[in-house]
N, C-alpha and C positions, 0 to 999 in steps of 0.2 A: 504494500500500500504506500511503502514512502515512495518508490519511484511514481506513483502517478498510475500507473497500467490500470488498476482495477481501484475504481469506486465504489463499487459493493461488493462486498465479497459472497452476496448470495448467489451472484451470478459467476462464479468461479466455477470452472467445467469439472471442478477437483471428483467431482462423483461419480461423474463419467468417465475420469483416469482411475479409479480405485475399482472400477466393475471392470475394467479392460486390465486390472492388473499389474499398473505403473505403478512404479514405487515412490508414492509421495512422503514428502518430510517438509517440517518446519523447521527452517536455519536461520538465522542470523545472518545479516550480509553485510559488509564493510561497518561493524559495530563503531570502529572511530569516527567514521565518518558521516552517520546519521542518528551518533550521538545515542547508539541502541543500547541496554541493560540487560540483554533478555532475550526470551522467548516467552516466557508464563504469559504476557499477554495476549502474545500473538495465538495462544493456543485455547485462552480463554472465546476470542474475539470466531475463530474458526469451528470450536466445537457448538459457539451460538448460531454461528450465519450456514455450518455447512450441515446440521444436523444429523450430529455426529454420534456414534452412542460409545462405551469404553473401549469396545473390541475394535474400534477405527482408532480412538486416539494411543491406545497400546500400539499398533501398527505404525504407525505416524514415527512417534518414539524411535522404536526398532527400526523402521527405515533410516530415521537421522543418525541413529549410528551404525548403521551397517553402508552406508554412503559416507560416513566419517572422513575428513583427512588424516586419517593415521591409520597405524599399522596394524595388521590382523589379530597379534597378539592384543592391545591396548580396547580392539574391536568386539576379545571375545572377556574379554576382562568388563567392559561397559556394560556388554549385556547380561552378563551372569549378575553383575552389582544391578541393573534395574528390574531384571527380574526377579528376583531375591525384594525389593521391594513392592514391585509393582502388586 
C-alpha cells in the first residue's frame, strides 16, 4: 500500500493466487526507507480486507519464511521455532 499500487486491498487478486496455489507472504520492503516497524499491521489490515480465516494466515507465515533470504538451515530452524508456537 505504501507504493500507491492498491487502494483497497479488498480488491487484491490475493484469493485467486492462494486457490491457484502461489505462495503468498507478507514482507516488509525497504523498512529504512518507508520508515516501516513491522509487519503485525500489515497482517492485521489483510486478515480484515482478504477474509482470511487461521489456516490462510498460518500459511502466509510459513510462506514468509520459506521464501526467506537466508539459508536452509536458519529456514528450518524458523519454522520449527513458529510452529512450536503457533
Amino acid at each position: 500500500m505504501a507504493l500507491g499500487y492498491m487502494y483497497d486491498l479488498r480488491t487484491h487478486p490475493v484469493r485467486y493466487l492462494l486457490a491457484q496455489g502461489v505462495d503468498v507472504s507478507i514482507s516488509p520492503d525497504d523498512p529504512g526507507f518507508f520508515d516501516a516497524t513491522g509487519t503485525t499491521l500489515d497482517y492485521v489490515y489483510i486478515y480484515l480486507a482478504w477474509g482470511l480465516d487461521l489456516r490462510d494466515m498460518k500459511q502466509l507465515c510459513l510462506n514468509s519464511i520459506k521464501h526467506a533470504s537466508t539459508d536452509e538451515e536458519h529456514k528450518k530452524e524458523l519454522t520449527e521455532f513458529f510452529n512450536d508456537r503457533w
